[in-house]
BAMAR-98896 format. One record per residue: y, x, z of N, C-alpha, C, O in turn; residue in three letters. Coordinates in steps of 0.02 Angstrom, whole numbers, padded with zeros to 5 digits, always signed. Example, Ala and Ser with C-alpha at 12.3 -4.5 7.8 and 13.67 -1.06 7.14 Angstrom:
2
-00284+00660+00390-00225+00615+00390-00165+00660+00390-00166+00712+00423ALA -00112+00642+00354-00053+00684+00357+00002+00645+00394+00057+00670+00402SER 
This chain:
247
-09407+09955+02062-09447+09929+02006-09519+09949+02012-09563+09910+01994UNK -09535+10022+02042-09578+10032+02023-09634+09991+02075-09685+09966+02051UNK -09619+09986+02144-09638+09963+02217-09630+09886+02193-09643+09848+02238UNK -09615+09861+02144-09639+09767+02145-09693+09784+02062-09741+09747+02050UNK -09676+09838+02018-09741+09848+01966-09803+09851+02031-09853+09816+02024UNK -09797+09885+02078-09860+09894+02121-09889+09850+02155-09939+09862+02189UNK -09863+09798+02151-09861+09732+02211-09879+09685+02151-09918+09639+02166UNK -09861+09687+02094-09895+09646+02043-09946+09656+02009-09974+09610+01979UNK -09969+09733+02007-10017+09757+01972-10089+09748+02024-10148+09755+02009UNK -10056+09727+02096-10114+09736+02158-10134+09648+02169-10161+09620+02216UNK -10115+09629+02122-10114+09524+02137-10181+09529+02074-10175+09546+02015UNK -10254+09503+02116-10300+09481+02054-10303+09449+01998-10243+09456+01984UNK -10321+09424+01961-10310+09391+01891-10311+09342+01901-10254+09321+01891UNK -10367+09273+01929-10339+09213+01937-10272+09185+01970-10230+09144+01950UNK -10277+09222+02025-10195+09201+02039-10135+09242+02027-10081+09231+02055UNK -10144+09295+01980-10102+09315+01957-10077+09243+01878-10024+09235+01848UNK -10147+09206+01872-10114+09155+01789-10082+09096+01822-10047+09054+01794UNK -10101+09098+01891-10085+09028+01939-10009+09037+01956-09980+08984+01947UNK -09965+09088+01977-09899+09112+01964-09869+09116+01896-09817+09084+01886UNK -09900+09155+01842-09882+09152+01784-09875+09075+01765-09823+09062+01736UNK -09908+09037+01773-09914+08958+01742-09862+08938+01779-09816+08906+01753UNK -09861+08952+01844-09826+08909+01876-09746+08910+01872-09705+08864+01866UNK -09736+08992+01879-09657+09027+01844-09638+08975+01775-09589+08938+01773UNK -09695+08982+01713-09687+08950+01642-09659+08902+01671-09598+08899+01661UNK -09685+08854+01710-09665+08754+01693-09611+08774+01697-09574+08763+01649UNK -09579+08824+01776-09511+08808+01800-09451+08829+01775-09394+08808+01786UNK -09481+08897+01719-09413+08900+01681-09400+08844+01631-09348+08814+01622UNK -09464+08837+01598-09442+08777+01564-09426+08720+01569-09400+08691+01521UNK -09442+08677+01646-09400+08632+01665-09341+08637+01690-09305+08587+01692UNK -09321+08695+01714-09246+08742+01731-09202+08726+01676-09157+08687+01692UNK -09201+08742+01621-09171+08768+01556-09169+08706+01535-09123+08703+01494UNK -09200+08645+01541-09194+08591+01500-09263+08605+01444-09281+08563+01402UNK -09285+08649+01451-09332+08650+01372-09407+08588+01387-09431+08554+01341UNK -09423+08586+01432-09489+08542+01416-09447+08482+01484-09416+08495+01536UNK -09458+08444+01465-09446+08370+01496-09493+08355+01550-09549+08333+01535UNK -09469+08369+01632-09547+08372+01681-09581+08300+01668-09641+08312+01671UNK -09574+08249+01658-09619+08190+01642-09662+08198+01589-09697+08151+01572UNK -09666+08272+01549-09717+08273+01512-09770+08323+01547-09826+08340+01527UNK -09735+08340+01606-09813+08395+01631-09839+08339+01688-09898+08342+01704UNK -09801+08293+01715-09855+08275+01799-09891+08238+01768-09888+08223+01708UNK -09937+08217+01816-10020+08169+01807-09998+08089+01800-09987+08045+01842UNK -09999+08091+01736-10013+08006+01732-10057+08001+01700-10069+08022+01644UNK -10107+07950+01759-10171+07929+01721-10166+07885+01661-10211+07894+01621UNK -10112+07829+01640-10107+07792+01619-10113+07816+01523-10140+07794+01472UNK -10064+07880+01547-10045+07907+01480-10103+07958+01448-10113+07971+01389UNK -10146+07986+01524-10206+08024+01483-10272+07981+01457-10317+07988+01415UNK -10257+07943+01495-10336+07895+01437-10318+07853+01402-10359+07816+01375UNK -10258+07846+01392-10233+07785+01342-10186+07806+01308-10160+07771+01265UNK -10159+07884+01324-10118+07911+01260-10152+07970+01258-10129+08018+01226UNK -10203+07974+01288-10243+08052+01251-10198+08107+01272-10195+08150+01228UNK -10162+08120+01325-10112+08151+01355-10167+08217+01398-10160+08234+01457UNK -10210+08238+01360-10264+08285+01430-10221+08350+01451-10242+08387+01495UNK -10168+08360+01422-10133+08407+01484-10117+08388+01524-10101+08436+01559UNK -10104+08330+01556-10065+08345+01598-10136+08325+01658-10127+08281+01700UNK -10171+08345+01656-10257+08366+01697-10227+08423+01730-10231+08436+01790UNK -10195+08459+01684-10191+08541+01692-10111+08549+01726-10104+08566+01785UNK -10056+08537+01683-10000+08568+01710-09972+08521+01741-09914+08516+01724UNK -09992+08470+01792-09964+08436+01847-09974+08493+01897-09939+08489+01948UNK -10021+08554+01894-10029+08600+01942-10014+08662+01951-10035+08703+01992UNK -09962+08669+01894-09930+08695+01884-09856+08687+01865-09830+08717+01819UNK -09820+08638+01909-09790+08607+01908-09751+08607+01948-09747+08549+01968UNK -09707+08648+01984-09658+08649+02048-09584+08605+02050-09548+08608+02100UNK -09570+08570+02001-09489+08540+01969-09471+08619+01958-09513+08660+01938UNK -09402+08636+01973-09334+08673+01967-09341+08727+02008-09371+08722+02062UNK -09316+08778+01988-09298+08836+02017-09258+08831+02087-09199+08814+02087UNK -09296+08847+02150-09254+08828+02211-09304+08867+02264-09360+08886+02249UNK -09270+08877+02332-09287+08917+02378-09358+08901+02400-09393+08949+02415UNK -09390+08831+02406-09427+08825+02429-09499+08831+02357-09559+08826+02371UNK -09478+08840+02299-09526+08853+02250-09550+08924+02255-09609+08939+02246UNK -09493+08977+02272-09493+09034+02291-09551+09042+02364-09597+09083+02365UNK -09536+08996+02420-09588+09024+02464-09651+09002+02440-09697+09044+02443UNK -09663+08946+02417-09721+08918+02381-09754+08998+02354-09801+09032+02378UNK -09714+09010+02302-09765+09077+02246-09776+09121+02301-09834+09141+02300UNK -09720+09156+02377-09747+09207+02389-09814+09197+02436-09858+09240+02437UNK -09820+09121+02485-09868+09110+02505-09947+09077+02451-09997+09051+02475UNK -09935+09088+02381-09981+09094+02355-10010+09144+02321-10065+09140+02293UNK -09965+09205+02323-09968+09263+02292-10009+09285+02361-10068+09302+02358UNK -09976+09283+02417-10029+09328+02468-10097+09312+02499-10145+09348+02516UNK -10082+09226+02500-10162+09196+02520-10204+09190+02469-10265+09194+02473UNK -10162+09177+02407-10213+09160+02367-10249+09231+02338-10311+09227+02331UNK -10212+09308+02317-10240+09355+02326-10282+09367+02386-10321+09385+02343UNK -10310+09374+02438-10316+09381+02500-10381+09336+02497-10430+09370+02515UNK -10400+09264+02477-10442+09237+02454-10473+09260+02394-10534+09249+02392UNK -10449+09287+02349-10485+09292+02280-10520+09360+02288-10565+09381+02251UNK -10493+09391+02339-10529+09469+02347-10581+09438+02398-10637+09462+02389UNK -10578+09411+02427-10637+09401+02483-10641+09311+02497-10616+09272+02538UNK -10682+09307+02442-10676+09207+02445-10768+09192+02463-10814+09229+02448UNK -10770+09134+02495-10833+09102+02489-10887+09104+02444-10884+09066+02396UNK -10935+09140+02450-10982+09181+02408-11024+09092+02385-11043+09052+02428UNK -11026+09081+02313-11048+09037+02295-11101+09051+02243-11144+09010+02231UNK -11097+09116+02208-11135+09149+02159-11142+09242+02188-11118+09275+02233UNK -11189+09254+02131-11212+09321+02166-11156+09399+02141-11165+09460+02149UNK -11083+09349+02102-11029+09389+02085-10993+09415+02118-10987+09476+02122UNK -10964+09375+02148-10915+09355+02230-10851+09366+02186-10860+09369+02126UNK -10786+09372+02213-10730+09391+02183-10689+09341+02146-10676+09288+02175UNK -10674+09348+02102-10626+09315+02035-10656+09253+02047-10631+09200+02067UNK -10732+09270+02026-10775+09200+01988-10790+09135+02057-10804+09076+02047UNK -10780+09172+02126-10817+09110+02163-10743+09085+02189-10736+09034+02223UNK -10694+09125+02171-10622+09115+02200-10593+09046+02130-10559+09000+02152UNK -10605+09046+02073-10578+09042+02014-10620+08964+02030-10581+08916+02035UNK -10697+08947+02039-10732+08887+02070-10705+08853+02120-10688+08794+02114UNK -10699+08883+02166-10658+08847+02238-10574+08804+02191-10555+08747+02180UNK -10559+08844+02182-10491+08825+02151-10497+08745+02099-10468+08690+02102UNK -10546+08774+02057-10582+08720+02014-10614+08653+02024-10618+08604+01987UNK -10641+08671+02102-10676+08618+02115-10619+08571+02164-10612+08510+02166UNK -10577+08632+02207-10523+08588+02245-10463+08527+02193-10442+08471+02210UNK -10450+08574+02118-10410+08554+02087-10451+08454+02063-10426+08399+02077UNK -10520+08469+02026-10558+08411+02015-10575+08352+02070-10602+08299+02054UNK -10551+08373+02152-10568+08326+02186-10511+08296+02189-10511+08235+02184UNK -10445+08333+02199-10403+08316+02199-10357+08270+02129-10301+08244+02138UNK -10384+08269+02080-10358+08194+02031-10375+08142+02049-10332+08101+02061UNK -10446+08125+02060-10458+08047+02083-10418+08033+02128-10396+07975+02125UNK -10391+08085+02194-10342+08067+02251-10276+08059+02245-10237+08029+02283UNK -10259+08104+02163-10191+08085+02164-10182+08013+02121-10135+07974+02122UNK -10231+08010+02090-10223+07920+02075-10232+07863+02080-10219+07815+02045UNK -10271+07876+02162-10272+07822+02214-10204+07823+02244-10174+07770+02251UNK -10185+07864+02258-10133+07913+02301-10067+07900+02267-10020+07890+02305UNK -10054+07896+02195-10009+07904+02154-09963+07939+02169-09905+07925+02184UNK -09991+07991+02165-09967+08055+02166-09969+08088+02094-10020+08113+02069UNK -09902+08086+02063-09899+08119+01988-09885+08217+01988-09885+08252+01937UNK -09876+08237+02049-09881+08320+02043-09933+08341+02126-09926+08329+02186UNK -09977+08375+02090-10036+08405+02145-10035+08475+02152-10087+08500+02175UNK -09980+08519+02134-09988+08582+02136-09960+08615+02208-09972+08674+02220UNK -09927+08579+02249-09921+08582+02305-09989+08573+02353-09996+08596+02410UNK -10027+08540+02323-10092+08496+02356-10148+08564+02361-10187+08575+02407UNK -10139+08603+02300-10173+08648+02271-10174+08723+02298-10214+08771+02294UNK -10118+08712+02323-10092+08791+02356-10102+08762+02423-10137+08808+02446UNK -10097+08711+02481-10091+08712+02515-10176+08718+02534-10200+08741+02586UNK -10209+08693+02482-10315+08707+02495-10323+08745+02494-10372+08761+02528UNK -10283+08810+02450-10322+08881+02454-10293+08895+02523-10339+08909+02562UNK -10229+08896+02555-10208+08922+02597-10261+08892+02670-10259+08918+02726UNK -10298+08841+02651-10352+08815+02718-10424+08861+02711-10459+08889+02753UNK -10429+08857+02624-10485+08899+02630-10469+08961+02661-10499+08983+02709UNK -10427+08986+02635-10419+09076+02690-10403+09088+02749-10408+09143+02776UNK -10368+09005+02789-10377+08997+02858-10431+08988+02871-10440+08998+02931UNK -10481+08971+02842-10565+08963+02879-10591+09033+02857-10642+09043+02890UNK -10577+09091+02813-10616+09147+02792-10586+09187+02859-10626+09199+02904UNK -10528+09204+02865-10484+09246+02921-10476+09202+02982-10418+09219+02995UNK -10492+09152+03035-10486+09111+03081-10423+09153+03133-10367+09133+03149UNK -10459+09218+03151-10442+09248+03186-10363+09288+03153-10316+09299+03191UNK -10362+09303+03093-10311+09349+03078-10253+09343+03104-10235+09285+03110UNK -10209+09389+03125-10140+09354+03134-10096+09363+03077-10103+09400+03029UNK -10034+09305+03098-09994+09274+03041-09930+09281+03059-09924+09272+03119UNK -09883+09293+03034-09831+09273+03060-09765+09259+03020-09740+09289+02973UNK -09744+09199+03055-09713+09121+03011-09634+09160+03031-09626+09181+03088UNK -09581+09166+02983-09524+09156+03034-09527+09199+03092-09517+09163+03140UNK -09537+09260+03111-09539+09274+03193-09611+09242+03235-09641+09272+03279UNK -09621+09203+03219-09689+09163+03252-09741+09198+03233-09743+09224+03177UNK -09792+09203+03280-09854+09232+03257-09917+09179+03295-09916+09156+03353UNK -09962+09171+03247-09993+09128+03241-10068+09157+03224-10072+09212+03197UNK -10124+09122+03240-10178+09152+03208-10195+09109+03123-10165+09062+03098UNK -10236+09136+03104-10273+09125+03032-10276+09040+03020-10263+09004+02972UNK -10305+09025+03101-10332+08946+03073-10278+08894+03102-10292+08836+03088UNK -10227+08902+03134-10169+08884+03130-10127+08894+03076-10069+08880+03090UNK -10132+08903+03048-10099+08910+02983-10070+08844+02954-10012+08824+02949UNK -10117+08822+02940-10123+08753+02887-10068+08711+02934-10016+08695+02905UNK -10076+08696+02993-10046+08643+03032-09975+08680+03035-09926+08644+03029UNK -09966+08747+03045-09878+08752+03050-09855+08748+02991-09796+08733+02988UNK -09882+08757+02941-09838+08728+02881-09825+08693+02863-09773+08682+02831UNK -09882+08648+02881-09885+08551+02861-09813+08533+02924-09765+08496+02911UNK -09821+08564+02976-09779+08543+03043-09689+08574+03011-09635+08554+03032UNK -09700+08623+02959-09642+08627+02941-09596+08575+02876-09542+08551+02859UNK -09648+08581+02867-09642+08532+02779-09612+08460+02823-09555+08439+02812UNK -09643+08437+02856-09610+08379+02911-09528+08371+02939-09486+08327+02937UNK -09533+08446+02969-09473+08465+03001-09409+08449+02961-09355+08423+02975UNK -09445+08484+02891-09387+08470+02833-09380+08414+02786-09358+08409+02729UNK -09405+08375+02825-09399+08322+02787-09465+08297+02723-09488+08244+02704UNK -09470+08332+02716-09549+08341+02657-09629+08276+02693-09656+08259+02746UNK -09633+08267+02629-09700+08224+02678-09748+08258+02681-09741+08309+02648UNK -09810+08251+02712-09871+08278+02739-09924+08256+02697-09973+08293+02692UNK -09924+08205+02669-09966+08178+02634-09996+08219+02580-10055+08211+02568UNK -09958+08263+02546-09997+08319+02494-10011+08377+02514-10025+08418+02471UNK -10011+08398+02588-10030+08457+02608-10108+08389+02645-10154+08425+02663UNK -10120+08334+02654-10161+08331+02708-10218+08301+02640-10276+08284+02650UNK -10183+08301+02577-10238+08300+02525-10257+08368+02522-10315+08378+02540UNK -10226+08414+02505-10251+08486+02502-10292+08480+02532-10348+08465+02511UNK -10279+08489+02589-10339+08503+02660-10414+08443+02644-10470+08451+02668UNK -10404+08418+02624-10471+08372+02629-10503+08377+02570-10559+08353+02562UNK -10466+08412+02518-10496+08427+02457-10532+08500+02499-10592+08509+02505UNK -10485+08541+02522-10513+08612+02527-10569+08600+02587-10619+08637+02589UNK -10562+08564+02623-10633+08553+02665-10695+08518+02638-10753+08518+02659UNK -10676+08497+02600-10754+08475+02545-10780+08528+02534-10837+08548+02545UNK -10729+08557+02506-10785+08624+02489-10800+08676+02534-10849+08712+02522UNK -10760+08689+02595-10778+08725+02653-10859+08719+02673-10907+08758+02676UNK -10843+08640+02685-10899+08614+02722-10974+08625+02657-11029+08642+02679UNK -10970+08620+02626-11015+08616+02561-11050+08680+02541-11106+08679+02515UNK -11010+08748+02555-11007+08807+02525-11037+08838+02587-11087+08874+02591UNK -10985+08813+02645-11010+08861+02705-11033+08821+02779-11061+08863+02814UNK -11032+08765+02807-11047+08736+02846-11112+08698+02825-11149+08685+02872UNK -11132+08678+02768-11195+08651+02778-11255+08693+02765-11310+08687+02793UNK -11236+08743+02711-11281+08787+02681-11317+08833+02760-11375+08855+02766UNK -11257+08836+02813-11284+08874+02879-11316+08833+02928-11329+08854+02984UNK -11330+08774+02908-11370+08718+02946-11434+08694+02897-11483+08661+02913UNK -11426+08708+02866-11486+08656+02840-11542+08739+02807-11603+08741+02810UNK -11484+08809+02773-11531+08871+02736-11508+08857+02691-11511+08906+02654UNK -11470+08794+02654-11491+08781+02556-11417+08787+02560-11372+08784+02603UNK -11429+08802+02469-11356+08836+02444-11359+08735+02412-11404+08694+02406UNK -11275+08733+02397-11280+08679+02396-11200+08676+02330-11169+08623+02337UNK -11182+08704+02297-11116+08736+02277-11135+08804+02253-11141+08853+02290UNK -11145+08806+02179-11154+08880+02138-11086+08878+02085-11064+08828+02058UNK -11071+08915+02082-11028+08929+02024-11050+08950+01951-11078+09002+01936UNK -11030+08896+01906-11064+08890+01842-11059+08958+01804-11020+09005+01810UNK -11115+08945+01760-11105+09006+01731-11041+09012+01670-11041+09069+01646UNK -11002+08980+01649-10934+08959+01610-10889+08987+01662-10848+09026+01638UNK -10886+08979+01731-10829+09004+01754-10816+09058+01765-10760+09082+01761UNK -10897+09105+01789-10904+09175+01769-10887+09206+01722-10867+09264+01728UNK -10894+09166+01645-10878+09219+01622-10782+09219+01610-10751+09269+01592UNK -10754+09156+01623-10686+09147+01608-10658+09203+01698-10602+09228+01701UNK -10687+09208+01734-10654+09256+01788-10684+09316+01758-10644+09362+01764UNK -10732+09334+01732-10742+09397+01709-10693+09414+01642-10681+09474+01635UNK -10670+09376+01600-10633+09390+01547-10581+09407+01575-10564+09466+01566UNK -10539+09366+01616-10481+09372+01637-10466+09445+01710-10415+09468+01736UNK -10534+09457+01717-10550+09530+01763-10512+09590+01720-10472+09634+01736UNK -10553+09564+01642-10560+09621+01619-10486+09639+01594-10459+09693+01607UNK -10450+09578+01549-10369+09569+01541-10330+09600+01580-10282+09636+01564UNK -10359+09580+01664-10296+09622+01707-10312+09695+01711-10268+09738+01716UNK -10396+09711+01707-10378+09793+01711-10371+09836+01658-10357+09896+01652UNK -10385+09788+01616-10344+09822+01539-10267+09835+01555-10252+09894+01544UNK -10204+09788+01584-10166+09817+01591-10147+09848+01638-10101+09889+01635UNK -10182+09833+01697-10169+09894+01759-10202+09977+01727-10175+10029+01745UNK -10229+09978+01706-10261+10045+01666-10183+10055+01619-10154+10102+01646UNK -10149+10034+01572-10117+10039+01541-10026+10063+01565-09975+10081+01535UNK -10048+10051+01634-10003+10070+01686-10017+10137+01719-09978+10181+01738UNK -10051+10135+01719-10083+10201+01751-10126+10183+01830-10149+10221+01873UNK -10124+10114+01825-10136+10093+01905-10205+10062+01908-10235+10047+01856UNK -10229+10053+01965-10296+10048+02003-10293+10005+01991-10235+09982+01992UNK -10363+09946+01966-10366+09878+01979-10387+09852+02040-10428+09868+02084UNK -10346+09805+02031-10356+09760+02109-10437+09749+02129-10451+09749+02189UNK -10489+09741+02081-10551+09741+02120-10589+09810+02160-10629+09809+02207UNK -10562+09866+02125-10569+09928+02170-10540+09952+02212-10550+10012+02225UNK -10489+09908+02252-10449+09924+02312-10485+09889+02374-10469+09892+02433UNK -10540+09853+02343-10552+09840+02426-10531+09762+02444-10502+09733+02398UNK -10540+09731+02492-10529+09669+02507-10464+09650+02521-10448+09687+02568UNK -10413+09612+02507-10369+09612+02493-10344+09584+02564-10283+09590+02573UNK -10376+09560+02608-10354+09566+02688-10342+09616+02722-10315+09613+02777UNK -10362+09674+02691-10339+09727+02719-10294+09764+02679-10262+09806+02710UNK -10285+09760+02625-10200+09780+02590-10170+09753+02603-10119+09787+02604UNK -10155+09689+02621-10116+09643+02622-10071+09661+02698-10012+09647+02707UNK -10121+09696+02748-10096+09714+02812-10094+09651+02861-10058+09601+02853UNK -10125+09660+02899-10131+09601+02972-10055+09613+02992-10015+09659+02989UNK -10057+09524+03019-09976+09514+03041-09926+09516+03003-09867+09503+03018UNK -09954+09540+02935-09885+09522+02886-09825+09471+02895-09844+09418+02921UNK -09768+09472+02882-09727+09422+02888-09698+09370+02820-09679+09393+02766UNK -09699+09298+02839-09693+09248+02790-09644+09221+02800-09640+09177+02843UNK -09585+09246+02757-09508+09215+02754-09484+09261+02792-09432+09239+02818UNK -09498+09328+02813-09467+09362+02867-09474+09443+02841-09509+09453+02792UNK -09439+09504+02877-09434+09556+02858-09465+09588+02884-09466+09648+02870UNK 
């Protein structure tokens, strides 16, 4: 008990609410209590039934309790921590707030695509962008899939190459990716060609990653435990070569 309190108390605050939300839909579509056709994205029903959640919890939205929802959270619990400690510097905060933007801006590119796309759940789309953004922050890191070891920027393609294997289509991991390279390219490939920042993080989102900073070390303090922003970059707690789906 106490060794997973430590492993939860060490997950930052944005993606510590991105698990929490995401756990919520699934017990409650588990249990029968909320009906999943009231969380995915229909455009039809948000501008013409005033439906604006489901903006929000189509992305938080996994269906049912099952093995592969399970690898989903732990490969977003580790990349997406791992990113939020050391994400694409977009403001002069870094941390929560430019991690909490990336997320924001991947999530906003990605509606217009899922309703060209008709695609009514994007939270797969969503995890699979952060997991590109932290293959472009770590290129080099090693990974390892199953026994396989892989570097940082291979990443993206053996999972998409697995999601295939199993039958799964590619099409919402290859939206991820093109959402999360908008902003790659935007944040960090043009700004190093041209000098200009081109992608700031508003001042609203600062302060909603600073509120939610402060929430988590209110209860890591209340634990007796270190908050996750004073441990350091979370690529290096996290340990190189970690294993994903493996012991």
């Amino acid at each position: 008990m106490s060794s997973f309190q430590e492993y939860w108390d060490a997950i930052p605050p944005i993606t510590k609410v991105l698990l929490i939300g995401s756990m919520f839909t699934t017990t409650l579509t588990s249990f029968s209590m909320v009906n999943p056709g009231k969380l995915i994205f229909n455009p039809y029903l948000v501008w013409h039934g005033f439906e604006i959640w489901r903006l929000f919890t189509n992305f938080f939205f996994f269906g049912k309790f099952s093995f592969a929802f399970l690898m989903t959270m732990m490969i977003l619990a580790r990349f997406g921590s791992a990113l939020e400690s050391d994400p694409f510097r977009t403001s002069t905060v870094g941390g929560s707030a430019d991690y909490l933007f990336a997320v924001l801006f991947i999530a906003a590119l990605l509606l217009p695509v899922g309703y060209f796309m008709q695609l009514p759940v994007l939270s797969g789309s969503l995890v699979f962008g952060i997991v590109y953004l932290w293959s472009k922050r770590n290129p080099e890191s090693p990974v390892s899939v199953w026994g396989f070891r892989f570097t940082g920027n291979t990443l993206p393609w053996v999972l998409m190459g697995f999601t295939v294997l199993t039958g799964g289509s590619p099409v919402p991991d290859l939206c991820g990716l093109v959402a999360a390279h908008v902003f790659y390219f935007l944040a960090e490939v043009l700004p190093l060609k041209t000098g200009k920042g081109y992608l700031y993080t508003p001042e609203f989102v600062v302060a909603l990653a600073q509120y939610s900073a402060g929430q988590h070390m209110e209860g890591a303090s209340a634990q007796g435990a270190v908050p996750a922003q004073n441990r350091g970059p979370a690529r290096h707690a996290w340990g190189e070569g970690q294993r994903l789906g493996g012991t």
